[in-house]
Rosetta silent file (secondary structure, phi, psi, omega in degrees, C-alpha in Angstrom):
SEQUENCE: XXXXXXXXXXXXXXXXXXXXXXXXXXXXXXXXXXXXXXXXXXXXXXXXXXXXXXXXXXXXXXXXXXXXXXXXXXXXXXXXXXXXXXXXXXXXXXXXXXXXXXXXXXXXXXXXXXXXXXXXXXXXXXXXXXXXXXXXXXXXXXXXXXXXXXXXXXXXXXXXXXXXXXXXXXXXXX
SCORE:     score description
SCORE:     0.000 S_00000001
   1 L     0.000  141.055  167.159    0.000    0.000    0.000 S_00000001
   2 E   -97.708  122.485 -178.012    1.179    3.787   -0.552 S_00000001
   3 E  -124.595  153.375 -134.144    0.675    6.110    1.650 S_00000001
   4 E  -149.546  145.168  135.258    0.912    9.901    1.093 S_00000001
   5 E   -92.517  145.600 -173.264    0.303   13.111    3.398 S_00000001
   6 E  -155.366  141.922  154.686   -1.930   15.210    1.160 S_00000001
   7 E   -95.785  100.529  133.194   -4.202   18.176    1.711 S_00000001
   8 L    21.713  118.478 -142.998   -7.670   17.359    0.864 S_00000001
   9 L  -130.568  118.955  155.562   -9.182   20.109   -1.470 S_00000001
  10 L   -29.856  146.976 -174.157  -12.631   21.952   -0.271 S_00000001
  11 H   -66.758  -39.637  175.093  -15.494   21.357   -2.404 S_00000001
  12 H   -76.373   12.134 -178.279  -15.140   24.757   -4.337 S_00000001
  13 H   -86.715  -55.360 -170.396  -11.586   24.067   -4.969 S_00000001
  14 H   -54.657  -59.257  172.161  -12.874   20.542   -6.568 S_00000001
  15 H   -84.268   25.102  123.779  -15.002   21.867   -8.537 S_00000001
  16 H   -56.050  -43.985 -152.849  -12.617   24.805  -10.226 S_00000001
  17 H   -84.966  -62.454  172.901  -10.643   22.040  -10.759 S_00000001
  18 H   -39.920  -51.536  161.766  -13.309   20.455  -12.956 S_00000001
  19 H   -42.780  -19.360  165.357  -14.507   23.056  -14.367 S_00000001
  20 H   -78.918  -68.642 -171.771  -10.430   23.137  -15.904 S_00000001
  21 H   -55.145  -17.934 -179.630  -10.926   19.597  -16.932 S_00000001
  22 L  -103.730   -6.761  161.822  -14.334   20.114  -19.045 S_00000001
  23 L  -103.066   -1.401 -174.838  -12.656   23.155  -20.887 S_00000001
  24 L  -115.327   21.181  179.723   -9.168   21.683  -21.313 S_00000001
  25 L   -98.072  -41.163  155.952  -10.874   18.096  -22.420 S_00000001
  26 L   -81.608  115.537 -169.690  -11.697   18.979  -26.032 S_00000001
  27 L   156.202  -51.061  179.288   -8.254   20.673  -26.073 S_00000001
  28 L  -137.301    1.059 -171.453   -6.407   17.622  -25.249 S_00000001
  29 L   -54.346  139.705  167.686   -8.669   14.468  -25.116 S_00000001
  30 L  -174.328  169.413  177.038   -7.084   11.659  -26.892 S_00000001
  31 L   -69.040  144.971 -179.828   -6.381    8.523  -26.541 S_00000001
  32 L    95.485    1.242 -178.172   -4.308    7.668  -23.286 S_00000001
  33 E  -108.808  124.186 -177.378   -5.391   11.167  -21.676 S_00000001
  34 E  -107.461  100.718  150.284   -7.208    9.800  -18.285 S_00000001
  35 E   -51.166  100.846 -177.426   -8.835   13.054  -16.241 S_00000001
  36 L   -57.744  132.286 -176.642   -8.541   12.495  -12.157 S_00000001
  37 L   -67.005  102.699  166.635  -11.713   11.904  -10.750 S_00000001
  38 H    31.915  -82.203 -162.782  -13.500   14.537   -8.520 S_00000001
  39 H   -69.206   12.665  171.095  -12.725   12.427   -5.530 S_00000001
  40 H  -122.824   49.969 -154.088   -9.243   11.737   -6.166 S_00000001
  41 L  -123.542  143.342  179.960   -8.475   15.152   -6.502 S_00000001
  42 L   154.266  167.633 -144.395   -6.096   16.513   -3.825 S_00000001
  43 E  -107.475   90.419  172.829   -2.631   18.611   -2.865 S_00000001
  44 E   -70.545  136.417 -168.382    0.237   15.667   -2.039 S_00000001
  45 E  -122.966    7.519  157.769    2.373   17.581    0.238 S_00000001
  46 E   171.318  130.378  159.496    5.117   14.288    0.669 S_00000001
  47 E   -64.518  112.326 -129.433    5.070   10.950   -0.394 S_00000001
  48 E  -124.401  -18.183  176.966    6.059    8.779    2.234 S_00000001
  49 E   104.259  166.163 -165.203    6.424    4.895    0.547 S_00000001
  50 L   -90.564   17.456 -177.590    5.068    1.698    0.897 S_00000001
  51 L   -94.675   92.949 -166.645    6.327    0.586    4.368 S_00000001
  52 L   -44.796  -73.327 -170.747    2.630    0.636    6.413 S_00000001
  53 L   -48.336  -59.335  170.369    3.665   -0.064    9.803 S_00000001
  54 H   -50.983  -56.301 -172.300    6.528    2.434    9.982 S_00000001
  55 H   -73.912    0.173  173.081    4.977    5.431    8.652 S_00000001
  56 H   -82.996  -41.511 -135.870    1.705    4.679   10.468 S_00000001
  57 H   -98.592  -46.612 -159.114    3.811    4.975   13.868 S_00000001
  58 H   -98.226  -11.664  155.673    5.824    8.125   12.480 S_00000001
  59 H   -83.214  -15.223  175.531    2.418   10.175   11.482 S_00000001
  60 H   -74.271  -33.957 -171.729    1.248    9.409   15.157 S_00000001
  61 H   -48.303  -98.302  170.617    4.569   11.165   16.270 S_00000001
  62 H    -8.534  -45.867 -170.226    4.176   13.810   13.929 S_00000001
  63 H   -91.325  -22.530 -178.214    0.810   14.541   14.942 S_00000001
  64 H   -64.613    0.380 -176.287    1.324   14.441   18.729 S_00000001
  65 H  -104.975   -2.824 -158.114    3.786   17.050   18.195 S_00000001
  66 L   -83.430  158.024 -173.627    1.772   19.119   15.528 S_00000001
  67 L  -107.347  156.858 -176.228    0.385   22.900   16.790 S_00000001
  68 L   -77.487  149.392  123.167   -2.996   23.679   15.178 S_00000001
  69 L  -153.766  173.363  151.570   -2.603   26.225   12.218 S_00000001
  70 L   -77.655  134.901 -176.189   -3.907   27.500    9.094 S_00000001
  71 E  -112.127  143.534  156.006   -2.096   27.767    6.107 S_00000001
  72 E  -100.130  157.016 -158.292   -3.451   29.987    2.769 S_00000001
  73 E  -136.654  154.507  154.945   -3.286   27.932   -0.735 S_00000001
  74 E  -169.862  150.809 -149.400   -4.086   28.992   -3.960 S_00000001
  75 E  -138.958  116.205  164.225   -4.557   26.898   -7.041 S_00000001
  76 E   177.482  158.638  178.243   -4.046   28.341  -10.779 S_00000001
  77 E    93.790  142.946  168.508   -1.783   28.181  -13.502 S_00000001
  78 E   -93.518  137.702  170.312   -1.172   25.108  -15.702 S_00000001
  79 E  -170.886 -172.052 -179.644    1.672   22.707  -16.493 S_00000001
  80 E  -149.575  156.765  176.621    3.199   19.527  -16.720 S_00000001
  81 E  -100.191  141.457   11.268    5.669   16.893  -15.782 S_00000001
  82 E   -83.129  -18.565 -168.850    8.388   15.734  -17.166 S_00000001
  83 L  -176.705  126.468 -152.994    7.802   18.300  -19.810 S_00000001
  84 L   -92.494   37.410  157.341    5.101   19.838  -21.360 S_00000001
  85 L   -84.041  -53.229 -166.585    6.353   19.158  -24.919 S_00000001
  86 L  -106.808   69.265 -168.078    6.164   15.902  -23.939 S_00000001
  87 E   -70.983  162.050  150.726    3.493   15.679  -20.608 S_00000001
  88 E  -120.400  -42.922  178.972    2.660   12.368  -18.818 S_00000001
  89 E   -97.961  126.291  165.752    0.821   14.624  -15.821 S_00000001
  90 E  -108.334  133.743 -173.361   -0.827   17.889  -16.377 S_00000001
  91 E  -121.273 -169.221 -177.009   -1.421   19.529  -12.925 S_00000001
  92 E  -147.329  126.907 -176.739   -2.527   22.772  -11.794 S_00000001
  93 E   -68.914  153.645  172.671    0.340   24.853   -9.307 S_00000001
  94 E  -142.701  126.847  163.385   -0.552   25.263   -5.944 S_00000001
  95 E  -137.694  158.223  173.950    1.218   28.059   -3.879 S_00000001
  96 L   174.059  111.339 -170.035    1.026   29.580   -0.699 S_00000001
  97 L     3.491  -88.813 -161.233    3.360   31.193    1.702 S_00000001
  98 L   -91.842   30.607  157.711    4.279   28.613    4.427 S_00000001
  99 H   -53.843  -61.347  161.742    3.206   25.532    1.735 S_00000001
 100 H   -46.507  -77.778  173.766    6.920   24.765    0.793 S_00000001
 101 H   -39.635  -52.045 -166.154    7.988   25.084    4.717 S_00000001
 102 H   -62.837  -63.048  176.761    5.292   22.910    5.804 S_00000001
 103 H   -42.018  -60.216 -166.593    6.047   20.293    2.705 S_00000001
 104 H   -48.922  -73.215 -172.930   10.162   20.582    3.703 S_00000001
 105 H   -36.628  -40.812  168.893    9.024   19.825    7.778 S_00000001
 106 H   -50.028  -54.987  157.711    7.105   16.861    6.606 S_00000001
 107 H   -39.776  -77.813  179.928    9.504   15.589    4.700 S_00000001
 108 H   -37.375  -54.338 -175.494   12.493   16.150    7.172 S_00000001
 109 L   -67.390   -8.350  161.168    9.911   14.259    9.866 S_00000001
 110 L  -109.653  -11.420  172.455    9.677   11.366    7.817 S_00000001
 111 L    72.656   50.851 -177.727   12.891   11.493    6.503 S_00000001
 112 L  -131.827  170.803  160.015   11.613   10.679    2.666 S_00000001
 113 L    75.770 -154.117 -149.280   11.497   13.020   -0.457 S_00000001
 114 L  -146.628  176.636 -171.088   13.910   15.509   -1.953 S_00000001
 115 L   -97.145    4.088  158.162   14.497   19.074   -1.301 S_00000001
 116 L   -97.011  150.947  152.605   12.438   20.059   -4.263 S_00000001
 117 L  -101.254  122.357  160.946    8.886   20.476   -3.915 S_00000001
 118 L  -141.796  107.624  157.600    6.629   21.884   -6.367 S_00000001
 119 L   -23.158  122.963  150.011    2.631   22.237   -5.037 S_00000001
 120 E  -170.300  167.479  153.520    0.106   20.670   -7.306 S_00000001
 121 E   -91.499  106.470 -163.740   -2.856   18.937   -8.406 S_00000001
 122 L   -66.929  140.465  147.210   -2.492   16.372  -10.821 S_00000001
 123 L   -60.719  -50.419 -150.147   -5.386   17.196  -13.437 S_00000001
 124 E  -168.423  145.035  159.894   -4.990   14.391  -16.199 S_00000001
 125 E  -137.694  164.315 -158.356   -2.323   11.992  -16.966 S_00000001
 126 E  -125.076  113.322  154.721   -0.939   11.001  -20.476 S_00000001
 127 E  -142.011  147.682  -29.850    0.140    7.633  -21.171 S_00000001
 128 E   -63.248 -172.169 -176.899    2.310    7.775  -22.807 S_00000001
 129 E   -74.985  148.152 -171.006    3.846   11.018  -22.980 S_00000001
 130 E  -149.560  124.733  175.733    2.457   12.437  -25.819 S_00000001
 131 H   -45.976  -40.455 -157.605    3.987   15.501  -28.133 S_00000001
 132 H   -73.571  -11.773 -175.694    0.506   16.039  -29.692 S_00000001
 133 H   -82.044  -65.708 -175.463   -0.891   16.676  -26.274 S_00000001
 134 H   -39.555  -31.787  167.034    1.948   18.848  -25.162 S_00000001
 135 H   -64.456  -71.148 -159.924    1.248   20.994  -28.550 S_00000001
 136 H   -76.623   38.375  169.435   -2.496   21.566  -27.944 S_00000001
 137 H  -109.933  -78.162  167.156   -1.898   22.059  -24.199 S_00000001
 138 H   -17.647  -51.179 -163.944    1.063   24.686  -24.125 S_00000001
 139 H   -84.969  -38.283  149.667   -1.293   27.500  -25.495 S_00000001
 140 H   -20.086  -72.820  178.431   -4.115   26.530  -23.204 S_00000001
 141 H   -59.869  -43.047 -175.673   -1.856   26.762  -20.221 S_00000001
 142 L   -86.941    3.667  170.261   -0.263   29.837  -21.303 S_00000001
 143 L   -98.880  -22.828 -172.828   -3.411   31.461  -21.852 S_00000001
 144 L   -60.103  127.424 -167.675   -5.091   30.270  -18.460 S_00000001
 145 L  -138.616   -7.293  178.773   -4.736   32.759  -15.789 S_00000001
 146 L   -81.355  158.789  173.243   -7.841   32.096  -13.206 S_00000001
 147 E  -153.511  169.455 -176.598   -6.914   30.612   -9.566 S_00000001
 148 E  -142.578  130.785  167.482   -8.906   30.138   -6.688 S_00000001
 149 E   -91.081  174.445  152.829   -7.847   30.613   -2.702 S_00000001
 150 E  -161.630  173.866 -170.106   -8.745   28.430    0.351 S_00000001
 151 E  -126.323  141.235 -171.166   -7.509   27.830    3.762 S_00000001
 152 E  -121.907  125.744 -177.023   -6.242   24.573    4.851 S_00000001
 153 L  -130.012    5.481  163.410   -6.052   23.551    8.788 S_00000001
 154 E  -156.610 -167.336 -169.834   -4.884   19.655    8.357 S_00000001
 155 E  -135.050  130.072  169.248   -3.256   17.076    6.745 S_00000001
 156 E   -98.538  154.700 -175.692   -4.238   13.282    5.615 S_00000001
 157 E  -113.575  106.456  152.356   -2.027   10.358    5.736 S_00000001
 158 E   -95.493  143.523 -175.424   -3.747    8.270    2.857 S_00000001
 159 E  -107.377  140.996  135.322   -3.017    4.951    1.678 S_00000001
 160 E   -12.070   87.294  172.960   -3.261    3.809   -2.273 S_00000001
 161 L   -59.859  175.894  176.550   -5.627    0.746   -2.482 S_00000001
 162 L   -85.288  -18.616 -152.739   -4.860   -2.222   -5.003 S_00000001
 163 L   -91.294  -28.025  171.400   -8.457   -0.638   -6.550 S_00000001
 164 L    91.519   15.603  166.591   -6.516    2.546   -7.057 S_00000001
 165 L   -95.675  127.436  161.776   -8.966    4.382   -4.602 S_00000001
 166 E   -61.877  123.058  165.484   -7.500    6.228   -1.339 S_00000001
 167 E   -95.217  164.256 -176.288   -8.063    5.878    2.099 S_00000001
 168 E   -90.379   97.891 -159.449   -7.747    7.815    5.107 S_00000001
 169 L  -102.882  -22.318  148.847   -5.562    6.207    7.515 S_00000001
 170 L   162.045  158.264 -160.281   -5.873    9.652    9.961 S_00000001
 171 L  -114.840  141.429 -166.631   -6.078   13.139    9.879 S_00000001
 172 E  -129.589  125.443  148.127   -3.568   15.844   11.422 S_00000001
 173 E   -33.922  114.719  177.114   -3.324   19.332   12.391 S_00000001
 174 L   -56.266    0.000    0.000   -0.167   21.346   10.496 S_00000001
């Protein structure tokens, strides 16, 4: 199983996010481009690996030590990984002051992931990577300019199912 810390996205966040996907779907639909589903829609803020036991025991830490706060988020601009001549993911950026610092602490406390971060949503994946998507996409993305804010006060540790659905294994204050 895979388990994740992720922030959970508000319903009007979810649905902005759709609301991307039904105007960027003629735009890029083809075969092998799969749009993430409403409920699998969410901000991974560190990936933590498939070892259950440990990382259940090291999110209990983590939360008995966590302080309540609120963070601000905001979700807008388009792009993709590895490259968006060639995407396999097209996400939508997420930024927000203490977002990186939060991601970095997370990290550091489980002692996984890398010292880059970059805040997103995955939108759609491409398999395979595909040029012709990365053509009609690039102009999309560089014309798209709306975002949406929200405030975030916790964190989920979710696990990966064999079904490919996520579960909540428990929820944490930042």
């Amino acid at each position: 199983m895979r388990l994740f810390l992720a922030i959970r996205l508000p319903a009007p966040v979810i649905e902005f996010c759709i609301d991307v996907q039904k105007r960027l779907s003629p735009v890029i639909e083809r075969q092998g481009v799969r749009f993430t589903a409403a409920q699998k829609l969410h901000l991974t803020v560190s990936f933590l690996g498939d070892d259950y036991d440990e990382s259940i025991v090291l999110a209990k830490v983590l939360a008995s030590r966590a302080t309540s706060r609120v963070i601000e988020l905001e979700a807008g601009g388009l792009g993709a990984f590895p490259t968006m001549a060639r995407p396999k993911t097209v996400w939508m950026g997420v930024s927000g002051p203490e977002l990186d610092d939060v991601a970095h602490r997370l990290s550091s406390e489980f002692g996984v992931g890398s010292s880059e971060f970059s805040g997103h949503v995955t939108i759609a994946r491409v398999s395979p990577g595909s040029k012709a998507v990365g053509r009609a996409l690039a102009p999309f993305a560089a014309e798209f300019k709306e975002s949406i804010s929200w405030s975030a006060s916790e964190i989920e540790l979710l696990a990966t199912l064999p079904n490919g659905e996520y579960q909540t294994l428990g929820r944490y204050f930042l």
